[in-house]
C-alpha positions in Angstrom: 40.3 -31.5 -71.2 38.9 -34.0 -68.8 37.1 -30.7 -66.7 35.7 -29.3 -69.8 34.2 -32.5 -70.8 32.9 -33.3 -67.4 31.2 -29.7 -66.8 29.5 -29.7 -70.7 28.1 -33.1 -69.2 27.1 -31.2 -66.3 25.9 -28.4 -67.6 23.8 -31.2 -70.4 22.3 -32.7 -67.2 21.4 -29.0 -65.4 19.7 -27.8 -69.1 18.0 -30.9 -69.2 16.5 -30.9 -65.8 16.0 -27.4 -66.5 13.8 -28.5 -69.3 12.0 -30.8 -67.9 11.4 -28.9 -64.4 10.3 -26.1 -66.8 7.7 -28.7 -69.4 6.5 -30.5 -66.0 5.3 -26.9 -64.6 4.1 -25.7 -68.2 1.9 -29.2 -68.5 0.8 -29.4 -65.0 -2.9 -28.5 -63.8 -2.4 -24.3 -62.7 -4.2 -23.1 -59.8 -6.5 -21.3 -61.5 -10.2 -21.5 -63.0 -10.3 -25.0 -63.4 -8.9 -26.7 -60.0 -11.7 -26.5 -58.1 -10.7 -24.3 -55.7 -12.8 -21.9 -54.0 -13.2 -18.4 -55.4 -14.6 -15.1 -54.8 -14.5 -12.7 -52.1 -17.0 -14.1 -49.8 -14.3 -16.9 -49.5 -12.3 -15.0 -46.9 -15.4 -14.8 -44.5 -16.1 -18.6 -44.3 -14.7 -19.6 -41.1 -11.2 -20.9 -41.3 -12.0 -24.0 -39.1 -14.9 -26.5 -37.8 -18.4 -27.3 -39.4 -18.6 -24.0 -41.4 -15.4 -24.2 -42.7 -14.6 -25.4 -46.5 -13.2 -28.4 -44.9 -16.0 -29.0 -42.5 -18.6 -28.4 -45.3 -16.8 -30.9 -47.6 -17.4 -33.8 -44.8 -21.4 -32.8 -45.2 -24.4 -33.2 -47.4 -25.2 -29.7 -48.5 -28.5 -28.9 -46.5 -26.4 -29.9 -43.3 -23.5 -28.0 -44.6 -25.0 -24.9 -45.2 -26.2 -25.0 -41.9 -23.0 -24.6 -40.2 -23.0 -21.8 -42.3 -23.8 -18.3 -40.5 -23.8 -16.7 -43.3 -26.7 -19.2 -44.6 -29.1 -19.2 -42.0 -32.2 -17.6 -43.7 -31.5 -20.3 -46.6 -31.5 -22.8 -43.9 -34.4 -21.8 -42.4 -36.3 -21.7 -46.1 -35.2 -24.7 -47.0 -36.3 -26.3 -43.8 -39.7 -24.5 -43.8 -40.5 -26.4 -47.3 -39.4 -29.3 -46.1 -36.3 -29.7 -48.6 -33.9 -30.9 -46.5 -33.6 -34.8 -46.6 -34.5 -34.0 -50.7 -31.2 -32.4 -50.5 -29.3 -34.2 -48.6 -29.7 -37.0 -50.5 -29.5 -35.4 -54.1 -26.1 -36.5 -55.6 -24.1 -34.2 -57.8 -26.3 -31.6 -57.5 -25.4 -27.3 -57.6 -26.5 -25.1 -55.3 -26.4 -21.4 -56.3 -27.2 -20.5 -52.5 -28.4 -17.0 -51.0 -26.5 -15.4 -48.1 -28.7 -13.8 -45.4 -27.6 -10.3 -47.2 -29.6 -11.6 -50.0 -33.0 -12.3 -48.4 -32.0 -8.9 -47.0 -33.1 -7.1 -50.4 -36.2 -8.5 -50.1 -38.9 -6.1 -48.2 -40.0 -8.1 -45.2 -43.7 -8.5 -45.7 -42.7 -10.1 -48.9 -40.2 -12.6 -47.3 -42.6 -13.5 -44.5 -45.2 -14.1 -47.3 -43.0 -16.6 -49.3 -41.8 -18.3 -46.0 -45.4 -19.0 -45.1 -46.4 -20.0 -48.4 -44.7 -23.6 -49.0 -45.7 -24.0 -52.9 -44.5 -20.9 -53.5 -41.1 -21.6 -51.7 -40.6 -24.4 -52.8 -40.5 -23.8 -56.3 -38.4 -20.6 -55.2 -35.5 -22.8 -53.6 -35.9 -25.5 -55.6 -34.7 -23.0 -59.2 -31.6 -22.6 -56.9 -30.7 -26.0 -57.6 -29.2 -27.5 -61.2 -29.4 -31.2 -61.5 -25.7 -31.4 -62.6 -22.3 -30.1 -61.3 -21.3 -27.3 -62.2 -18.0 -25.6 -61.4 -16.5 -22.8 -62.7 -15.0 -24.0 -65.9 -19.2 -23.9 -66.9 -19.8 -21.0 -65.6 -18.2 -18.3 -68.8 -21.7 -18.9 -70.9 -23.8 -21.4 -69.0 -27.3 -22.7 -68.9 -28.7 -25.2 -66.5 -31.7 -26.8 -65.7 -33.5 -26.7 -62.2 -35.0 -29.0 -60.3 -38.0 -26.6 -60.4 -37.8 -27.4 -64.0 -36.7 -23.5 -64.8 -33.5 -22.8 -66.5 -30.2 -20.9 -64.9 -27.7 -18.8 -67.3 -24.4 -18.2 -65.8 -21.5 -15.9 -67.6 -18.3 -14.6 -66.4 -14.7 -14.6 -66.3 -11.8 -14.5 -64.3 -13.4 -14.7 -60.7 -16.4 -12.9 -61.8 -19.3 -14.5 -62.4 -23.3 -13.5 -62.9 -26.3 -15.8 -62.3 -29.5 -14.8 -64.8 -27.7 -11.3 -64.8 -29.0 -10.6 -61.6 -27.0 -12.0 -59.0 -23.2 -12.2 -58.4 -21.1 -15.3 -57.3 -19.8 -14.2 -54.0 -18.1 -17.2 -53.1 -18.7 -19.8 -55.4 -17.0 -23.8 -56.1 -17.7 -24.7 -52.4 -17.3 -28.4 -52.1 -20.4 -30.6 -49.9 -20.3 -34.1 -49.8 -23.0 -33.7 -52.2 -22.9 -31.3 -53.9 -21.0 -27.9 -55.3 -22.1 -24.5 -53.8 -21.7 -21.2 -55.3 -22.9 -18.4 -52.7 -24.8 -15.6 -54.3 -25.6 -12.1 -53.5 -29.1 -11.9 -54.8 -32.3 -14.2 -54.4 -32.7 -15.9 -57.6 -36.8 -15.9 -58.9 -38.2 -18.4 -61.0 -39.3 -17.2 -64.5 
């Protein structure tokens, strides 16, 4: 009698651990749209270690991140032409929604040379790339945010999947700077 009272305590204990093993995984934080991890498929591309990587860019302010970016380097170069880096740099809690060199790439050259030597014109360009605020992807399902160029930004998605003014996709987006959060777009956003 003594072994069926000692395994019904056991078995008491094991459900009860069971329980709360199952509650604790039920109420903790999932590893999903909310955590702040990375998404999209761009992510796989960002180097896995040094400057560029997502740990290397989280030690950074975002003009210097993006600039151990590869994938970045026209951005970099635009943002240097206008003069917008230290105005980056020292932004806090900012967004970047931030072009990848495959996304000036849709642009016809003689009009991409034409913004790059025309810094009023660029600036206000790179400067609509930018929402005052973080945002992350929990805001990004049916968002609107205002731009430093004073413009608005509408985001909507789901899942990973996410749009920018209906035009450009989310590539890689919840990239952590020092700074700042970075979602990589596919698609050079334009100021309305």
């Amino acid at each position: 009698m003594n072994h069926t009272h000692t395994r019904r305590r056991v078995a008491a204990a094991l459900a009860a651990a069971a329980l709360s093993v199952s509650l604790g995984t039920a109420l903790a934080p999932q590893a999903s749209a909310e955590d702040g991890t990375p998404f999209g498929p761009a992510c796989a591309s960002v180097p896995k270690e040094g400057a560029g990587s997502l740990a290397g860019m989280a030690d950074d302010p975002v003009a210097t991140a993006a600039s151990n970016n590869p994938a970045l380097s026209t951005l970099v170069t635009a943002v240097q032409k206008a003069g917008l880096v230290d105005t980056l740099n020292n932004a806090k809690d900012i967004t970047v929604f931030a072009p990848t060199n495959d996304a000036f790439a849709k642009i016809p050259k003689a009009d991409l040379d034409k913004v790059l030597a025309d810094k009023d014109m660029l600036t206000k360009i790179l400067t609509y790339h930018v929402a005052d605020e973080p945002v992350t992807k929990a805001d990004l399902a049916d968002g609107s945010f205002k731009t430093l160029e004073g413009g608005t930004l509408t985001t909507s998605g789901s899942g990973d999947t996410y749009k920018v003014n209906d035009s450009a996709t989310i590539v890689c987006g919840d990239v952590k700077t020092s700074n700042a959060t970075v979602h990589i777009i596919d698609t050079v956003l334009m100021p309305k």
